[in-house]
C-alpha positions as CSV (number, residue, x, y, z in Angstrom):
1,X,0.0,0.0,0.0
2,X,1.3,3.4,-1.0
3,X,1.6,6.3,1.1
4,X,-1.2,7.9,-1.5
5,X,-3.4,5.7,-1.1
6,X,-3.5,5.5,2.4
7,X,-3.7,9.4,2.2
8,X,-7.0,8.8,0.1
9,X,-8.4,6.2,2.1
10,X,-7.8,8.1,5.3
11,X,-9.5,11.4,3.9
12,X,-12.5,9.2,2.6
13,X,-12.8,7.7,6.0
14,X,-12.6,11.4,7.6
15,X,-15.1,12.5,5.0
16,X,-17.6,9.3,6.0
17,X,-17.0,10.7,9.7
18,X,-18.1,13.8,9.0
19,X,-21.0,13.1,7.4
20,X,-22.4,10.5,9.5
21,X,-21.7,13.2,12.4
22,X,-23.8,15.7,10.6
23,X,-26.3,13.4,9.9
24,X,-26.9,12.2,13.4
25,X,-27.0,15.8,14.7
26,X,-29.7,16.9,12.2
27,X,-31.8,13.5,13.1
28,X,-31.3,14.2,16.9
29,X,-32.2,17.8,16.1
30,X,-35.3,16.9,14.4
31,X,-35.7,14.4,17.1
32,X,-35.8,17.1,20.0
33,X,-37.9,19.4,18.0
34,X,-40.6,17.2,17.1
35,X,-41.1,15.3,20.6
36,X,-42.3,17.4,24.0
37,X,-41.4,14.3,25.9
38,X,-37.6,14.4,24.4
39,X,-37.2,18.3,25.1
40,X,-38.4,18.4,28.8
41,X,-36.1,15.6,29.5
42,X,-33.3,17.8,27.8
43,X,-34.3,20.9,29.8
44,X,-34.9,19.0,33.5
45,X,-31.3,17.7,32.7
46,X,-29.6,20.4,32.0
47,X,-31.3,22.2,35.1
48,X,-29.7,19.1,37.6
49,X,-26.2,19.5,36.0
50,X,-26.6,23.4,36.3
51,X,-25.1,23.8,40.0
52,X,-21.9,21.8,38.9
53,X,-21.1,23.3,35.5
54,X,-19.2,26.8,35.8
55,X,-17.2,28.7,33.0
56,X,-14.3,26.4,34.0
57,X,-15.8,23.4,32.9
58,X,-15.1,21.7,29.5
59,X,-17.3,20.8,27.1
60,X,-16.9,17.3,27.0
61,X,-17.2,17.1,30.8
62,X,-20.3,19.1,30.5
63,X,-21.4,16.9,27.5
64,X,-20.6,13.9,29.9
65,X,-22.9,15.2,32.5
66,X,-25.6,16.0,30.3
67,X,-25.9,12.4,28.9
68,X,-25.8,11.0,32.3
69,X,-28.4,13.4,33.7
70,X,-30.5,12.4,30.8
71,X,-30.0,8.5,31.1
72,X,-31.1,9.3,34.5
73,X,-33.8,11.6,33.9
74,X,-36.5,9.4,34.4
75,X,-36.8,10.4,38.7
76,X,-36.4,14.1,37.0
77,X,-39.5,13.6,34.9
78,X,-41.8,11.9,37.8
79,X,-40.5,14.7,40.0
80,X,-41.7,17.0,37.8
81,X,-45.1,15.8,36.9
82,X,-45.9,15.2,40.7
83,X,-45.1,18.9,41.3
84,X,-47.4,19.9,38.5
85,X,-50.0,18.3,39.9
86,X,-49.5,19.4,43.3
87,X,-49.3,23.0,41.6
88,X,-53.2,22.4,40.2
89,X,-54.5,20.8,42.9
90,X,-53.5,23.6,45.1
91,X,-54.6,25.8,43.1
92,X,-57.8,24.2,42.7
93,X,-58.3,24.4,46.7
94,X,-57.5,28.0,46.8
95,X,-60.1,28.8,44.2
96,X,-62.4,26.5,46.1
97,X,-61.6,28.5,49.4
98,X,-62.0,32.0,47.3
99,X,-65.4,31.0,46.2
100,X,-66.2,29.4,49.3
101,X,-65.5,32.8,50.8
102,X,-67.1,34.8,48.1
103,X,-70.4,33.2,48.7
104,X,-70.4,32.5,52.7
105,X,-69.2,36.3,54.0
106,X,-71.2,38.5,55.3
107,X,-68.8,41.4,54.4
108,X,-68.5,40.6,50.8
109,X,-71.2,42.0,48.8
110,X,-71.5,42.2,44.9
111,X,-69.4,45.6,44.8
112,X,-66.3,43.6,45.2
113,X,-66.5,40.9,42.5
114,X,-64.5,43.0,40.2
115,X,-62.9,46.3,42.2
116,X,-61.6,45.6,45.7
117,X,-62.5,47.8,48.3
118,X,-59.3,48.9,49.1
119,X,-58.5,47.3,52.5
């Protein structure tokens, strides 16, 4: 094998590289875009790892950190969804309370459905 063709071979297999790179990025770009489920994981990750990444920290340490945040995202995403619904069902109860209020006090007329009274 000649020096030139190992040249060749070695630019074609750079070139394959390259490509294969770009097309994986666009496919996990499209990927993110098109699934809410894909891009909360992404953003919940990158919240966990935010406390240990500073402007010292490379980026394939970061990169690292992110993969393994999202491989472990799943306690991230259950987290999250039990917070939302403690989030509605409070405020479901303090709009229960409000209107239980509205109706049952004496001081509250009809006057202050939309301006307060100022106190």
């Amino acid at each position: 094998m000649t020096a030139i063709t190992l040249i060749k071979r070695t630019f074609v297999v750079i070139v394959a590289l390259v490509m294969l790179g770009f097309f994986a990025l666009a496919g996990v770009t499209t990927y993110y875009e098109n699934s809410p489920e894909a891009r909360e994981r992404l953003e919940l990750s990158a919240k966990s790892i935010e406390d240990e990444v500073d402007e010292d920290t490379g980026f394939w340490t970061t990169l690292s950190m992110l993969v393994a945040a999202w491989w472990d995202s799943d306690e991230l995403v259950d987290e999250a969804k039990r917070e939302k619904s403690e989030e509605a069902r409070a405020r479901a109860d303090r709009k229960r309370d409000e209107e239980a209020r509205r109706f049952n006090d004496s001081q509250y007329d009809s006057g202050s459905d939309y301006y307060p009274n100022g106190s």
